[in-house]
C-alpha positions in Angstrom: 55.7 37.4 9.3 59.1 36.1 8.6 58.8 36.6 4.7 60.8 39.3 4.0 63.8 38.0 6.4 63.3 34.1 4.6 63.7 35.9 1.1 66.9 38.0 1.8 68.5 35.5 3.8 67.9 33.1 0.7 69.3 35.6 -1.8 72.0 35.9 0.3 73.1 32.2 0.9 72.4 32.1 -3.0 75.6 33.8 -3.7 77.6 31.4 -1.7 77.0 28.5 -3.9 79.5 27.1 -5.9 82.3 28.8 -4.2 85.1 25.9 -2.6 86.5 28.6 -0.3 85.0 32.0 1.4 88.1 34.6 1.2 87.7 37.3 3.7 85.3 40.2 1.1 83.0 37.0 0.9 82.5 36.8 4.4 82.3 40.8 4.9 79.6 41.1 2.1 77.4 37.7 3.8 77.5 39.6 7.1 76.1 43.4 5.5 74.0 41.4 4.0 72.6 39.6 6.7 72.6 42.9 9.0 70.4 44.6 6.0 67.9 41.6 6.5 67.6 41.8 10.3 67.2 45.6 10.7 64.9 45.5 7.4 63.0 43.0 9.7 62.5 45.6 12.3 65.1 44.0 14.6 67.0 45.4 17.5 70.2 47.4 16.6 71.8 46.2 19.8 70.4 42.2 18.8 71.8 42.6 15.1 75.5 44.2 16.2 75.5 40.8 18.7 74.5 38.5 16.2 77.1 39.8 13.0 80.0 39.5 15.2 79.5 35.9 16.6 78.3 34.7 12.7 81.6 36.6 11.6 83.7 35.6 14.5 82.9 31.9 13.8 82.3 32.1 10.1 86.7 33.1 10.0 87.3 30.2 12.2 88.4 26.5 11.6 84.7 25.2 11.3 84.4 27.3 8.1 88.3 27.7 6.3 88.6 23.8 7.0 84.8 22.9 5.2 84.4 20.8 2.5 81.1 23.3 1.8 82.0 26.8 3.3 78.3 27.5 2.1 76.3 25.0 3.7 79.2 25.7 6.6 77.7 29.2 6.8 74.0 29.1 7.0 75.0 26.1 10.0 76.3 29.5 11.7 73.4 31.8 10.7 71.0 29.0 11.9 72.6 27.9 15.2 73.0 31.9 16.0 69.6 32.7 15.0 68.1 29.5 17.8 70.4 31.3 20.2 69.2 35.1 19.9 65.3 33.2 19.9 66.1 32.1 23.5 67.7 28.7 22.6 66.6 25.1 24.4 62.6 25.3 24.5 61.4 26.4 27.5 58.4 24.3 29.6 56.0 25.7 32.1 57.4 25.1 35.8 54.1 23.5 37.6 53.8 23.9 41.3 54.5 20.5 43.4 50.8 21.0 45.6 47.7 22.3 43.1 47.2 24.6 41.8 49.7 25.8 39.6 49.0 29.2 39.0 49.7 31.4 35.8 49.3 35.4 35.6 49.2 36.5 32.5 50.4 40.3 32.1 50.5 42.7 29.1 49.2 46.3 27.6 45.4 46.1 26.2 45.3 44.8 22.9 47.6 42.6 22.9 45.6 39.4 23.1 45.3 38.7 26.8 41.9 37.5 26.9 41.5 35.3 23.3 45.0 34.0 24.7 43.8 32.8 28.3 41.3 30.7 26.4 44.0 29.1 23.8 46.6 28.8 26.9 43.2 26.7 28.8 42.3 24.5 25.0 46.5 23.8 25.0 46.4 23.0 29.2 43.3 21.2 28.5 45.1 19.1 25.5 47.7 18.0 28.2 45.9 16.6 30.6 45.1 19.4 33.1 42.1 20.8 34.2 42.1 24.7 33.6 40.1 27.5 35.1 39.8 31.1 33.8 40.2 33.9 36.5 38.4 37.4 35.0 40.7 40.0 36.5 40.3 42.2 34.0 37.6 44.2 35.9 38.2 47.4 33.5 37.9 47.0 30.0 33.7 47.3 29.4 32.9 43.8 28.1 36.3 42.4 29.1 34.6 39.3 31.9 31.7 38.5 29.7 34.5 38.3 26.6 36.3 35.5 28.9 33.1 33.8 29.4 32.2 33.4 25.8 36.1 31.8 24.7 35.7 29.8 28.1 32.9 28.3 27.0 34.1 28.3 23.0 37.2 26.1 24.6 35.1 24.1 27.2 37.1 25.3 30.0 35.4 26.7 33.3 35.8 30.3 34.2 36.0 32.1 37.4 34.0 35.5 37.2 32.3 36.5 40.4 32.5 40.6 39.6 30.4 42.1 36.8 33.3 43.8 35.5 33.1 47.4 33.8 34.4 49.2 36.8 33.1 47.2 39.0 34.7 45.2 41.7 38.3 44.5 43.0 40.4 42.5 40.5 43.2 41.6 43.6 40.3 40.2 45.6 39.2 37.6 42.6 42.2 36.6 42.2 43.0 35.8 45.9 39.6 33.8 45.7 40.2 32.1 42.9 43.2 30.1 44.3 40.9 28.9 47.1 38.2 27.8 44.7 40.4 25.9 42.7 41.1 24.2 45.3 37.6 23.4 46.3 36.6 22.7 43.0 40.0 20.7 42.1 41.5 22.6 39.2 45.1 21.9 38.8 46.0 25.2 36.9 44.5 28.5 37.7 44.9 31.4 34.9 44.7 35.0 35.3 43.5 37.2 33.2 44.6 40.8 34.3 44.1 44.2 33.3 46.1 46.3 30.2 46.3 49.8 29.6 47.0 51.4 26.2 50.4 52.6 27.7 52.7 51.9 30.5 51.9 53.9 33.7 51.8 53.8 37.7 48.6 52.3 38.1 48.9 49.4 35.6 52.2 48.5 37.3 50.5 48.7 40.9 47.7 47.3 40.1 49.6 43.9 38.5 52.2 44.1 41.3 49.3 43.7 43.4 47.5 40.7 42.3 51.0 39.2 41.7 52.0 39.7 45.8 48.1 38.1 46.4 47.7 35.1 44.7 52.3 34.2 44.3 52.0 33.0 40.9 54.1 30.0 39.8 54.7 31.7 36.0 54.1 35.2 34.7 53.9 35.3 31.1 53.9 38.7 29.6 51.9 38.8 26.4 53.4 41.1 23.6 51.7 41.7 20.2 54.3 40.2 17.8 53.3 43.0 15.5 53.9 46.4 17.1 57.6 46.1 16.4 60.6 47.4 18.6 57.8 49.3 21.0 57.1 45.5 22.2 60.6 45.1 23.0 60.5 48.7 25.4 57.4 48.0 26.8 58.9 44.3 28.1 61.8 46.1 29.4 59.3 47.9 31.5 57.0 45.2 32.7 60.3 42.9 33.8 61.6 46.0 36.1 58.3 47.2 37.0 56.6 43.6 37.7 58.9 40.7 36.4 58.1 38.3 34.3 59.1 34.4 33.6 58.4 34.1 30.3 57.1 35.6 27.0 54.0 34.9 25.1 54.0 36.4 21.4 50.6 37.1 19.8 49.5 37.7 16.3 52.1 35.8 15.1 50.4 34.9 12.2 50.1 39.0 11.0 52.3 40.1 8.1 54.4 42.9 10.0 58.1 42.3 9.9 58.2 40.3 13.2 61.6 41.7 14.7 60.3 41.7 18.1 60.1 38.3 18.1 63.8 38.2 17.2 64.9 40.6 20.0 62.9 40.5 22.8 64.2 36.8 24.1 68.0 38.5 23.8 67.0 42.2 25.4 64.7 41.1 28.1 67.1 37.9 28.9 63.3 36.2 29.4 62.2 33.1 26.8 59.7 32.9 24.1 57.4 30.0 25.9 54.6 30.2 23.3 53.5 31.6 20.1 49.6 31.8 18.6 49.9 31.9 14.9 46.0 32.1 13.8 42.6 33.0 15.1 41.1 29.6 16.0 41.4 28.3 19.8 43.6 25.8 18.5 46.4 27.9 16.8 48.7 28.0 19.7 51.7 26.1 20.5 54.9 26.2 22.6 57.6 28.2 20.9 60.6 26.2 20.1 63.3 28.6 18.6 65.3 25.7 17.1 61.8 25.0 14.9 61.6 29.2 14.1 65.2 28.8 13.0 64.4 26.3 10.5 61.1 28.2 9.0 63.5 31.8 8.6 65.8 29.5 6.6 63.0 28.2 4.5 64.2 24.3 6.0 60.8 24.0 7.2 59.1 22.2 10.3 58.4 18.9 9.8 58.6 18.5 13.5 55.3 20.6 14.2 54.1 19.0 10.6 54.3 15.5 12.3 52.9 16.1 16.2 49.8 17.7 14.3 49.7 15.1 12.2 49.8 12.7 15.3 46.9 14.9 17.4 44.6 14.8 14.1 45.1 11.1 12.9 44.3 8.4 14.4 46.9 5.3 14.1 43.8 3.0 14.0 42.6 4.2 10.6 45.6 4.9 8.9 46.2 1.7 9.4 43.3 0.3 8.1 44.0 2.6 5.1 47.3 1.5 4.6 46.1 -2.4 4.2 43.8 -1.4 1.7 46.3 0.6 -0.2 48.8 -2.4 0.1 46.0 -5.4 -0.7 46.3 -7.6 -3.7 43.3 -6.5 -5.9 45.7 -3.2 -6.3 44.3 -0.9 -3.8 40.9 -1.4 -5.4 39.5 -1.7 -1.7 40.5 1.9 -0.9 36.8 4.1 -2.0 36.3 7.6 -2.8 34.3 7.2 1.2 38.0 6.8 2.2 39.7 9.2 0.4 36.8 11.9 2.1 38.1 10.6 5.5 41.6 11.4 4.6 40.7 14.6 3.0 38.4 16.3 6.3 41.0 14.7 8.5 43.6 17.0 6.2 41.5 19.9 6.9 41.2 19.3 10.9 45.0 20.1 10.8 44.6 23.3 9.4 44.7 25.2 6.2 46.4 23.7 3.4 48.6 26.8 2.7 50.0 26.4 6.3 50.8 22.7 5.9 52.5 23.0 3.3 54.4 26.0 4.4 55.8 23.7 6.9 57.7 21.6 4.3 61.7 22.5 3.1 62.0 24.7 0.2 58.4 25.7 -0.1 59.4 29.2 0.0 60.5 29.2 -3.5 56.7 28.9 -4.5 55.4 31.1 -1.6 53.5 32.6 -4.2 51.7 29.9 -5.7 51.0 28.3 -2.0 49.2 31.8 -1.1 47.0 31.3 -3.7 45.6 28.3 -2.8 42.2 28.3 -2.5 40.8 26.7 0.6 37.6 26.3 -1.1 38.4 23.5 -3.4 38.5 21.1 -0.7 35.2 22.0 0.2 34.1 21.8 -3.6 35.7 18.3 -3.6 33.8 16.6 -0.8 30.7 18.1 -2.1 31.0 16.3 -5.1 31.9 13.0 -3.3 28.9 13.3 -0.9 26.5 14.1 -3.9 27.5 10.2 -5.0 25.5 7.4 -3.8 27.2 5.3 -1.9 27.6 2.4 -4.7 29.1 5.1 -6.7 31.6 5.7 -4.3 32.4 2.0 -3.6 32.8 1.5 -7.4 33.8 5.1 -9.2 34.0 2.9 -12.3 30.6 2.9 -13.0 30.4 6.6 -13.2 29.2 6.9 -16.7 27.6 10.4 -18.3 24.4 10.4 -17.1 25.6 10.1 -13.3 28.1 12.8 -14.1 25.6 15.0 -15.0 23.4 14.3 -11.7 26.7 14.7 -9.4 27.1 17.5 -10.9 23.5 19.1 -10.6 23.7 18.1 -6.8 26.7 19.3 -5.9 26.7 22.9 -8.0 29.6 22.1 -10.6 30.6 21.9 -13.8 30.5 18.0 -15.2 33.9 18.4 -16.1 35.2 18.7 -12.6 33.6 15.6 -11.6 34.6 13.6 -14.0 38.3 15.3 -13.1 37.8 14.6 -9.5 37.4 10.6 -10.6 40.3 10.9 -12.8 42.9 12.1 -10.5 41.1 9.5 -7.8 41.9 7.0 -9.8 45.6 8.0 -10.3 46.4 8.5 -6.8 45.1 5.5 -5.8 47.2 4.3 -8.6 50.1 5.8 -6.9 49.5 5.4 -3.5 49.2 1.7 -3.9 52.4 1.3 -5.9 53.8 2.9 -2.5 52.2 1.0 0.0 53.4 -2.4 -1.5 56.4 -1.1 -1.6 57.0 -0.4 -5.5 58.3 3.5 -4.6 57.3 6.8 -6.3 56.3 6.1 -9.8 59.2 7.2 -12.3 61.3 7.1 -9.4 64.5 5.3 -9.0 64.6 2.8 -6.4 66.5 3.8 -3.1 67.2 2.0 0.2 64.7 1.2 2.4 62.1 2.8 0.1 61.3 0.1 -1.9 60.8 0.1 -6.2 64.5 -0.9 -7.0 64.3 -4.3 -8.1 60.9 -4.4 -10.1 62.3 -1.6 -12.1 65.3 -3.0 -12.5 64.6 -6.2 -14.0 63.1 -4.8 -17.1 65.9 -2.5 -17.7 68.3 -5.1 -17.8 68.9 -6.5 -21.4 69.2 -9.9 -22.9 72.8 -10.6 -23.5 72.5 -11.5 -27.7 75.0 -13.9 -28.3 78.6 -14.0 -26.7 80.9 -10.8 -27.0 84.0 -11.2 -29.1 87.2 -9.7 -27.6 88.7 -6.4 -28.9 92.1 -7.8 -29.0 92.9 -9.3 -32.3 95.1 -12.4 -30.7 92.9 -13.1 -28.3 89.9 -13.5 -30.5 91.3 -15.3 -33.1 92.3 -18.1 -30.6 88.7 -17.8 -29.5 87.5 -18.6 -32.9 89.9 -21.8 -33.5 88.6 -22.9 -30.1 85.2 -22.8 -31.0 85.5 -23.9 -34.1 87.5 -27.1 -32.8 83.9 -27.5 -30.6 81.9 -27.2 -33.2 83.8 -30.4 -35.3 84.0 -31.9 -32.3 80.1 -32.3 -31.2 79.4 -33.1 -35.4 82.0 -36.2 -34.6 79.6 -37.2 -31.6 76.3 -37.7 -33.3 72.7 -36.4 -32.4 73.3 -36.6 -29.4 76.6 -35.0 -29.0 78.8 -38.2 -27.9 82.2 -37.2 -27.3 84.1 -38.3 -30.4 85.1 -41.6 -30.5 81.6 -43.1 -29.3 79.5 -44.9 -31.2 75.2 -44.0 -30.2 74.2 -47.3 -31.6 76.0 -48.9 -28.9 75.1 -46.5 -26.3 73.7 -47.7 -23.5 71.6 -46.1 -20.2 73.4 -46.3 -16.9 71.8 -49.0 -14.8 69.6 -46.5 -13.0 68.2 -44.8 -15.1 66.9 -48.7 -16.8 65.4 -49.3 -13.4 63.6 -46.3 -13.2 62.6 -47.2 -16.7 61.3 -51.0 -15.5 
């Protein structure tokens, strides 16, 4: 969504580099810059003027004159004032001291109220609560039996006593609800209310309504991240006509230019509390603006890589991976059965193109990364399963003729298996050479990472010979002492006797005749 912002913003901090000092025309043309990007990203004209004259303000002050890097100095500015105008400090759901905690969800048709309900119970769920889905939405034809099916998709309970389709009183379920809850011990009630394609009397009753019944402890108004600036009008009306706690943004995953998401946090004075970004239950997260920042500035978000990473992996079997990796025989104990478990464990995160979006400076190659083709995993672990299972203990005795059956039973080409064991045998190279602490291969070594001294013990040459002295004076008086040596140990006999000793009457120290018996 962010794309087109990411790439401006780049090409404008691009300019900066190199530059030991930002006269007052650099500064000028960073900020017209930056206000081209933002309204080119659909962003509110009031949200843009605010935001060029605090970067500007701050980018003429000490922080930036006084810089050993005016340009990294700069996109400091542009990143701290972009977390401020997305709402700041992440914002967490207040939950009522005595259960249930309940949460109305509010918002024009369309915009994801229902599909969102079921995400908000997976997330709730994923916490530690006990969720239950209120069908207020008595309206919309289809609209309960919609909640029903993503209850049951994100093995939540659902409250749904009406039929729906015009039928029954949506102010009257949701006063029950609270009471069942209760009865039935569910710590967070949701409501899922009614939308209309437009703003008008009886929406705004209607909400006002169930909010005065059931004296909800959050309402979250969901806006559709893609509609532009109308999502920022219709949240001014929904926090006059109804209020509103916080903001849910949907769709974030679309390809629209996404300056709602920028302004609606600084017009409607309300935060961002969480974002969905795909169309699985699972695609929906708080919203941390500090995180957002980072993704606009293409620094990534290794923070949301990581706490995936931690929900998907378990600590267990990495670290039984990490011993085979790091065993003596070289990582030999680490089998293509292993490197499948890795792999699907990969995939429970999420697509590969969205992972790796995640990571700083990937949108340089945004191109290549959106041509990834999911389907190569797939490919991959077909292959591996098409093995028998001493093959995949022991690739090495993959010859031809099991090629050619792999192959066969797993609908590719020979050549890609015989790839696939290739680069299986390289990254196991690799990630061995890691795990026993040997670093990244053709890497130097760094602190703390490991591979320094190995490598540096066979760059280190054999000194040939003593080095002579470049000063004339001073090696000649080298030579005449070294050549004094030399007459000296010829003097002492084989065996190098000072001069003036004879070896024939040499004798052994007492000692050393002892030891000898």
């Amino acid at each position: 969504m962010f794309d087109t912002l990411s790439d401006r913003l780049a090409a404008t901090f691009k300019n900066l580099r190199g530059k030991g000092r930002l006269s007052e025309a650099d500064i000028d043309a960073t900020a017209r810059e930056i206000r081209i990007a933002l309204l080119e990203a659909d962003v509110a004209l009031p949200v843009v003027r605010s935001f060029i004259a605090k970067v500007k303000e701050r980018a003429r002050g000490v922080e930036v004159s006084q810089a050993l890097n005016p340009a990294q100095q700069m996109i400091k500015i542009v990143n701290e004032e972009l977390v401020s105008i997305l709402g700041g400090e992440t914002r967490r759901l207040r939950f009522a001291k005595t259960a249930p905690t309940v949460i109305m969800l509010a918002g024009l048709q369309g915009a994801g109220k229902t599909t969102l309900a079921g995400k908000l119970g997976v997330w709730l769920k994923g916490q530690g609560h006990s969720p239950l889905l209120v069908a207020c939405d008595l309206q919309r034809p289809n609209a309960v039996n919609q909640l029903s099916v993503v209850a049951d998709r994100a093995g939540v309970a659902v409250y749904a006593p009406e039929p729906g389709n015009g039928v029954g009183d949506p102010v009257q379920v949701a006063k029950d609800s609270i009471e069942y809850a209760r009865t039935k011990q569910f710590d967070i009630v949701v409501v899922d209310t009614a939308g209309r394609l437009g703003i008008d009397q009886e929406l705004m009753q209607q909400a006002a309504d169930i909010r005065d019944a059931v004296n909800p402890d959050e309402i979250l108004f969901v806006v559709d991240a893609m509609i532009g600036q109308d999502a920022v009008n219709t949240a001014e009306a929904f926090r006059d006509g109804v209020g509103f706690d916080g903001v849910v943004l949907s769709k974030l995953d679309g390809d629209a230019r996404g300056g709602a998401a920028l302004s609606i946090a600084h017009v409607t004075g309300k935060q961002i509390m969480f974002a969905s970004n795909g169309e699985k239950l699972e695609d929906f997260d708080a919203f941390h603006p500090d995180r957002m920042a980072s993704r606009i500035l293409d620094m990534g978000d290794l923070l949301t890589l990581i706490e995936q990473a931690e929900k998907t992996f378990s600590q267990e079997e990495a670290a039984q991976m990490a011993s085979k990796l790091a065993s003596s025989k070289g990582g030999k104990d680490f089998t293509l059965d292993d490197f499948l478990a890795q792999m699907e464990q990969v995939r429970k995160m999420g697509s590969i193109s969205k992972l790796l979006g995640m990571l700083p400076g990937m949108g340089q190659i945004k191109d290549q990364i959106n041509n990834i083709d999911e389907r190569d995993v797939d490919r991959t672990a077909a292959i591996i399963k098409s093995m028998t299972p001493k093959e995949r203990a022991e690739p090495t005795i993959i010859n031809g003729s099991r090629r050619a059956r792999i192959a066969k039973g797993s609908g590719v080409e020979v050549s890609a298996v015989k790839n696939l064991v290739e680069r299986f045998f390289e990254a196991r190279k690799m990630m061995s050479k890691m795990a026993q602490g040997g670093g990244m291969p053709g890497m130097p070594g760094m602190p703390g990472m490991g591979g320094g001294p190995g490598r540096q013990k066979k760059q280190v040459k054999q000194a040939k010979g003593k080095r002579k002295s470049g000063n004339p004076m001073k090696r000649k008086a080298e030579e005449q002492a070294e050549a004094a040596r030399r007459e000296q140990a010829a003097q002492g006999g084989a065996l190098g006797l000072p001069a003036g000793q004879d070896d024939k009457n040499f004798e052994l120290p007492d000692e050393f005749k002892k030891f000898m018996g």
